[in-house]
C-alpha positions as CSV (number, residue, x, y, z in Angstrom):
1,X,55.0,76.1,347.9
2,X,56.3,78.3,349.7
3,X,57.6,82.2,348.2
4,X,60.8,81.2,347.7
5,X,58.9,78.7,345.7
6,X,61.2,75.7,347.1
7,X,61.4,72.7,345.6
8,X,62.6,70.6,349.1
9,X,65.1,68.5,348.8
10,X,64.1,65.7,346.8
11,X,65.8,62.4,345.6
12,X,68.9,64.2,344.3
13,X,69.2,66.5,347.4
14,X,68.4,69.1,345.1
15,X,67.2,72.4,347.0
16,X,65.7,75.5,345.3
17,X,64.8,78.4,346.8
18,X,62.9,82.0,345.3
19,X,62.4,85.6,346.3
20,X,60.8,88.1,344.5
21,X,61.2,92.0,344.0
22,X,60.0,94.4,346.6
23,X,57.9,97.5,345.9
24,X,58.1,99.9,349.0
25,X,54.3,101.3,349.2
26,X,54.2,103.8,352.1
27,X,57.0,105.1,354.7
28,X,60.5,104.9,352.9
29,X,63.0,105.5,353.1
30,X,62.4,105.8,356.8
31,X,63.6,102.4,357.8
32,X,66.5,103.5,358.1
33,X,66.2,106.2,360.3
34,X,63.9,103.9,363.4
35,X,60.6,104.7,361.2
36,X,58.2,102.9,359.3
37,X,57.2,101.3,356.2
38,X,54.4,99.3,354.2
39,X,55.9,96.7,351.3
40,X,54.7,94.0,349.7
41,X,56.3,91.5,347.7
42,X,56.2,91.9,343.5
43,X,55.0,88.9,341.7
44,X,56.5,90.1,338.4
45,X,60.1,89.6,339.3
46,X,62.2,87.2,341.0
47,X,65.5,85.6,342.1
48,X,66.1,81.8,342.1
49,X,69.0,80.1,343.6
50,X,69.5,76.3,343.2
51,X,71.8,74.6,345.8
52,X,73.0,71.0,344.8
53,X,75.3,68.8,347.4
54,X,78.7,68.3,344.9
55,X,82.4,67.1,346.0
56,X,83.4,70.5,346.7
57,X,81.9,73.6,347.5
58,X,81.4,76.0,343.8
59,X,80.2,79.5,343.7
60,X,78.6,78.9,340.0
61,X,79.1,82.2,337.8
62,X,76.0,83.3,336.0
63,X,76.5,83.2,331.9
64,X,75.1,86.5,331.4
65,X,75.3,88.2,334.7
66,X,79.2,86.9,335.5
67,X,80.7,87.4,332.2
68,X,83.9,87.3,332.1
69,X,84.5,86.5,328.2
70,X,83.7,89.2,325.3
71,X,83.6,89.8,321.8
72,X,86.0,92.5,321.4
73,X,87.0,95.5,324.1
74,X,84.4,97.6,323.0
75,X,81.2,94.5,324.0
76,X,83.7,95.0,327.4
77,X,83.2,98.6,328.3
78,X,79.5,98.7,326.9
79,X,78.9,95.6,329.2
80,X,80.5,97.5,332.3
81,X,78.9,100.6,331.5
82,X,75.0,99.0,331.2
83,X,75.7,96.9,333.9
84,X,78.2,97.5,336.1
85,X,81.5,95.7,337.4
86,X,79.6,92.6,339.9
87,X,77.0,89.9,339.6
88,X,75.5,87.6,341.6
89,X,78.9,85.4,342.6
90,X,80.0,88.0,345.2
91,X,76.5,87.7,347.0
92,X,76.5,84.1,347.5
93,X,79.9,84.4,348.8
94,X,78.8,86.6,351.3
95,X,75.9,85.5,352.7
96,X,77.5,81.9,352.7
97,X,80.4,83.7,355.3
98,X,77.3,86.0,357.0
99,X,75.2,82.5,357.9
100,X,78.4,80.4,358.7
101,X,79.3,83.5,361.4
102,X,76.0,83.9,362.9
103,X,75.4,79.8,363.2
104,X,79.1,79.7,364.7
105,X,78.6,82.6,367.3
106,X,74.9,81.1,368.5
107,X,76.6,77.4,368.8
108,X,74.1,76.1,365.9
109,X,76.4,73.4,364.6
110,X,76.5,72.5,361.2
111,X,76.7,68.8,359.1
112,X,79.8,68.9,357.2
113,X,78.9,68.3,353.1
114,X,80.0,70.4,350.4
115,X,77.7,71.8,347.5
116,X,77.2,73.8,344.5
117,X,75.3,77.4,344.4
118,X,74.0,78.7,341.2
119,X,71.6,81.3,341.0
120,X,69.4,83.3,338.3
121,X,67.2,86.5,338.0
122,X,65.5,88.6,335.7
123,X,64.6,91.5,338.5
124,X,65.6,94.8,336.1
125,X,68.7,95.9,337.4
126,X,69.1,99.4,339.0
127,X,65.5,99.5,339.3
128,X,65.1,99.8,343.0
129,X,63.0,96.4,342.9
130,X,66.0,95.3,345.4
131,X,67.3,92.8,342.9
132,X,70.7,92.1,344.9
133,X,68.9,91.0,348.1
134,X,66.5,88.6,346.3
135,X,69.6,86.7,345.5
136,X,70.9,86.5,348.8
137,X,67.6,85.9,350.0
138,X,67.1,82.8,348.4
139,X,70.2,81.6,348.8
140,X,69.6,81.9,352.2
141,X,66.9,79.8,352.4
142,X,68.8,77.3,350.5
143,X,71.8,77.2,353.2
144,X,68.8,76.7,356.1
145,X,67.6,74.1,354.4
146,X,70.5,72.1,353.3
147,X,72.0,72.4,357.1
148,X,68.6,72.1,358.4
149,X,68.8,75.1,360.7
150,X,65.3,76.2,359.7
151,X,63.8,75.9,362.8
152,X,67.0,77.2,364.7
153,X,67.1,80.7,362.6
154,X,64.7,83.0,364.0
155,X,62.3,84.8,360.7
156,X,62.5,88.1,362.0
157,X,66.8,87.8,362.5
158,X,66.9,86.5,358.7
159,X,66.4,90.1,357.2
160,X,69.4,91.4,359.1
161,X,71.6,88.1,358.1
162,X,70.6,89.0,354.3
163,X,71.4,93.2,355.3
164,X,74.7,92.3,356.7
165,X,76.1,90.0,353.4
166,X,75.0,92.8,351.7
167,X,77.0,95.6,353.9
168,X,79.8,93.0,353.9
169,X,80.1,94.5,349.9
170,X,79.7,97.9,350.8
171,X,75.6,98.0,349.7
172,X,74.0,100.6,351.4
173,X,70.6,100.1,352.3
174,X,68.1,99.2,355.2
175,X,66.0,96.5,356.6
176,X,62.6,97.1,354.7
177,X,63.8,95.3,351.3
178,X,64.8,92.1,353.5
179,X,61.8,92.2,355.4
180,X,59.5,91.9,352.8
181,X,61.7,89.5,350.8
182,X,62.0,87.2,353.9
183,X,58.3,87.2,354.6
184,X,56.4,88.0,351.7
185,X,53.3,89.2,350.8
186,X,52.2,92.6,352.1
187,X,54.3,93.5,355.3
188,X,54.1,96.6,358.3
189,X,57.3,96.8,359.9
190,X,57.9,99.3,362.8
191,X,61.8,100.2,363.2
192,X,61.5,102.5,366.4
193,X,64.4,102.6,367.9
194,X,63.4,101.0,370.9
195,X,62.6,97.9,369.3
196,X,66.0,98.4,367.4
197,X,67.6,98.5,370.4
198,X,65.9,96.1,372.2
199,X,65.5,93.3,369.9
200,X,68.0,93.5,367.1
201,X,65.1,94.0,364.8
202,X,61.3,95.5,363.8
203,X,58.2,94.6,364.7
204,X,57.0,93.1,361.4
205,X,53.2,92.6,360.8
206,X,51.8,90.6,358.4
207,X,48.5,91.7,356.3
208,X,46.3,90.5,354.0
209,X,47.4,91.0,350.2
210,X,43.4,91.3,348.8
211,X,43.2,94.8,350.3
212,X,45.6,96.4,348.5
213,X,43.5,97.9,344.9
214,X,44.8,97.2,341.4
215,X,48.7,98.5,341.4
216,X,51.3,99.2,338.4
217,X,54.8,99.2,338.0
218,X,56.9,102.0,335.4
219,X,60.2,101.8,335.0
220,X,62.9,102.8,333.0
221,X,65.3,100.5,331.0
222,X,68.2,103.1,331.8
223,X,67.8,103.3,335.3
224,X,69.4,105.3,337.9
225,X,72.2,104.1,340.7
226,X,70.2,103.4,343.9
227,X,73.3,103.5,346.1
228,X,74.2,106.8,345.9
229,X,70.5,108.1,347.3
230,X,70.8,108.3,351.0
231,X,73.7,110.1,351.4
232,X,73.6,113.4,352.3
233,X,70.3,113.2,354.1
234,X,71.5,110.6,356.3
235,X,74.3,112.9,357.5
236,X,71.7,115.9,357.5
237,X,69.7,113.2,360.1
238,X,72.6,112.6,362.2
239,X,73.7,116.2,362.3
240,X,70.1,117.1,364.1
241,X,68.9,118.7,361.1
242,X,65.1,119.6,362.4
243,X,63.9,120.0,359.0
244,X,64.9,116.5,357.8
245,X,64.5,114.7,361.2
246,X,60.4,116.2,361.2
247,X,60.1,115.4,357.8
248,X,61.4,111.7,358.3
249,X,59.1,111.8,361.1
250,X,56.0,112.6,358.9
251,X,56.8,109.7,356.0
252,X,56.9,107.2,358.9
253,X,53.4,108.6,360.3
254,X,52.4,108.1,356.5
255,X,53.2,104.0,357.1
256,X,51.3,104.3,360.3
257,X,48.5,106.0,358.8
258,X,48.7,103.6,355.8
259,X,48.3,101.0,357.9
260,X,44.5,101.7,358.5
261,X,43.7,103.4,355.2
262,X,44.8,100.0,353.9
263,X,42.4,98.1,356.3
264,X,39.7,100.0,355.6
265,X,39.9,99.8,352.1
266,X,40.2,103.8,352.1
267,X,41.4,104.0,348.3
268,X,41.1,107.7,347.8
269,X,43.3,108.5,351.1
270,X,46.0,105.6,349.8
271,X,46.3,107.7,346.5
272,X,47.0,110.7,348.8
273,X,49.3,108.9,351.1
274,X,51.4,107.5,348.0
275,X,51.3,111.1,346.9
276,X,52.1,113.0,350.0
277,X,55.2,110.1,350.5
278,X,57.1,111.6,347.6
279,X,56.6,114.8,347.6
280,X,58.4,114.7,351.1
281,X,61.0,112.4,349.8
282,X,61.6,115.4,346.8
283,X,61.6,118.0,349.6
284,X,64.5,116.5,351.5
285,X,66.5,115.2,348.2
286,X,65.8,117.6,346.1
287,X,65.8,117.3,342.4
288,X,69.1,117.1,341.5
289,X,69.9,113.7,343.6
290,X,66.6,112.1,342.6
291,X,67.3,112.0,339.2
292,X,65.2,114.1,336.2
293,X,64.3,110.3,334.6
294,X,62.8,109.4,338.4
295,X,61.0,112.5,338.5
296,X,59.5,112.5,335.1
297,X,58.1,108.6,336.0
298,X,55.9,109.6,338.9
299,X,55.0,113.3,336.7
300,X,53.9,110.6,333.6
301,X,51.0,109.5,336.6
302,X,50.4,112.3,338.1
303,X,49.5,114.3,334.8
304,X,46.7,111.3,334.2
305,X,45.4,112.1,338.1
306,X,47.4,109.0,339.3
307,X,49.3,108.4,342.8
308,X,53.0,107.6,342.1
309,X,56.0,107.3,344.0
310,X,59.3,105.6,344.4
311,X,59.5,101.6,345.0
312,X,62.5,102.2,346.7
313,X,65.4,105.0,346.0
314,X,64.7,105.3,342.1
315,X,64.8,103.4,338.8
316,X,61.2,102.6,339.1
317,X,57.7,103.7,340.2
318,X,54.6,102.7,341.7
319,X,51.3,103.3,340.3
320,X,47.8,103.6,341.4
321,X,44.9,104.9,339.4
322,X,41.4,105.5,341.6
323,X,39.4,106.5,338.7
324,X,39.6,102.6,337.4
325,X,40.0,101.1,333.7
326,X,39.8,104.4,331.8
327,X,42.6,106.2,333.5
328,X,45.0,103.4,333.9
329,X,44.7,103.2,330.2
330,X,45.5,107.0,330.1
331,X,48.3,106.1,332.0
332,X,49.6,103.5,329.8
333,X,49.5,105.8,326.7
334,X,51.2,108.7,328.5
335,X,54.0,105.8,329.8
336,X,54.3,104.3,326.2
337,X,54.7,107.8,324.6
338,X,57.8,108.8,327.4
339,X,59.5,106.0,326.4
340,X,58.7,104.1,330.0
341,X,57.7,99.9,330.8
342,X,54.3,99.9,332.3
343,X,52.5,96.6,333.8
344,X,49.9,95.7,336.2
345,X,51.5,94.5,340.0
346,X,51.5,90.8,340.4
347,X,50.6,90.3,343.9
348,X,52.2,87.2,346.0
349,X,51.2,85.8,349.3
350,X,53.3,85.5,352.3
351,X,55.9,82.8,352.2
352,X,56.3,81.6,355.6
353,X,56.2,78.0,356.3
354,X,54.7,76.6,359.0
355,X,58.6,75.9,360.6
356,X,59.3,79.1,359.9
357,X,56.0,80.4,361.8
358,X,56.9,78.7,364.6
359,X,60.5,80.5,365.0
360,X,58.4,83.8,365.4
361,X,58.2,85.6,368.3
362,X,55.1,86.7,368.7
């Protein structure tokens, strides 16, 4: 079994792919600005998409995440308001046009056959646990497998097939969340912009889930908007700003020196690593666009002596406690009593296949 937990294509041609959430642990947000980033794959949380051959070719809706019926206007608005406007139907659209595109322009030719796409998740939404790009993740792997272009779709090109469906929508974000989803397990990925450049992608390196320590996850159940994060950073970054361009610089050295904290099993430097991450991240964002509700997540920790910091752009945190049993359950009193979810990290192991380790380039 693979992550996306596939059930091949059996008897009924029935194909089922998962991806789980993504907790970015060291370097972000600098993959998106040619840096680099440590993240690992959350076991807690997951997308499914099933994809079964039918007589025409159906986009299913979700019944709770595609509503389209209500009780009254009032059931309406509450519903838009908690959880926004779009579901999942708009994703599968798009990365159905993305792979057609990119199978069209590289001459990979494709067995005609119609089918059915349905998908379901229970990834919290606006949690920063990339939710939306678990979706299109599997289904992804659903479309490779149905047209049997597994072998002909490169792994490291599949994160940036999953990024551009999701820029297709106007979802601003960068490689790191795809990478992780597409591999699984715990992933390095270098975006210099040579490589950028050069290959169309990172280098992304595989490592060994058993050295990470005991993690957790806090979030909120009214999270924050993740889209609206990068903004005036990245146009700081492009402008030449010095004091956010060495400051980006310094969270990707963070990834880089993560890298052999992590080997080493260097705990105590991981918890200042995690630490050190988002207090740059604050420095360059400031207060007001990280959110007081974000902010308060990672001060719940750090008043118990844990390392906290974002998963991704807000909505939720990551947790690490080096002092053991007796302070993690310090810090699931302090998260109980600020109104916060708390629960140990499910770990996953990579995902790849053995067709899809042979696509790899290295």
């Amino acid at each position: 079994m693979d992550q996306m937990n596939s059930t091949e294509a059996g008897v009924s041609g029935v194909i089922e792919h998962k991806a789980y959430a993504r907790v970015g642990l060291l370097g972000n947000p600098s993959d998106v600005y040619f840096g680099k980033t440590i993240s690992f794959s959350l076991g807690n949380f997951w997308s499914s998409v099933k994809l079964e051959p039918s007589r025409h070719l159906v986009i299913q809706p979700h019944p709770t995440h595609d509503l389209v019926q209500f009780n009254s206007l009032d059931h309406l608005v509450n519903r838009v308001q908690s959880e926004g406007y779009y579901g999942g139907v708009r994703l599968l659209m798009a990365i159905c046009k993305v792979f057609h595109k990119h199978c069209k322009d590289n001459n990979i030719n494709l067995q005609q056959g119609n089918f059915t796409l349905s998908y379901d998740t229970n990834i919290p939404r606006q949690t920063g646990l990339s939710g939306s790009s678990a979706i299109v993740c599997a289904a992804l792997s659903c479309l490779l497998d149905f047209y049997k272009v597994r072998h002909l779709i490169k792994v490291e090109v599949r994160p940036k097939l999953i990024l551009s469906a999701e820029q297709e929508l106007g979802i601003v974000a960068g490689l790191q969340d795809r990478v992780a989803q597409v591999y699984g397990g715990l992933v390095h990925m270098d975006f210099s912009k040579e490589n950028m450049d050069k290959l169309g992608h990172g280098i992304y390196t595989p490592m060994d889930i058993s050295l990470l320590p005991p993690l957790h996850l806090i979030y909120a159940e009214n999270p924050s908007d993740s889209g609206k994060v990068h903004s005036t950073v990245r146009q700081r970054w492009l402008n030449g700003d010095e004091f956010i361009i060495t400051s980006m610089a310094e969270v990707a050295n963070i990834a880089a020196e993560g890298w052999t904290v992590i080997l080493e099993k260097n705990y105590q430097k991981l918890a200042e690593l995690m630490n050190r991450n988002f207090d740059l991240r604050r420095r360059m964002f400031g207060d007001e666009c990280l959110g007081a509700l974000n902010i308060e997540m990672v001060e719940v920790a750090r008043r118990v002596g844990a390392a906290s910091k974002f998963t991704g752009s807000g909505g939720a945190v990551v947790a690490f406690c080096p002092d053991g049993a007796s302070q993690v359950k310090l810090l699931e009193d302090a998260c109980h009593k600020a109104g916060f979810t708390i629960q140990p990290i499910q770990l996953v192991p990579s995902c790849l296949n053995d067709v899809d380790l042979k696509t790899l380039s290295n």
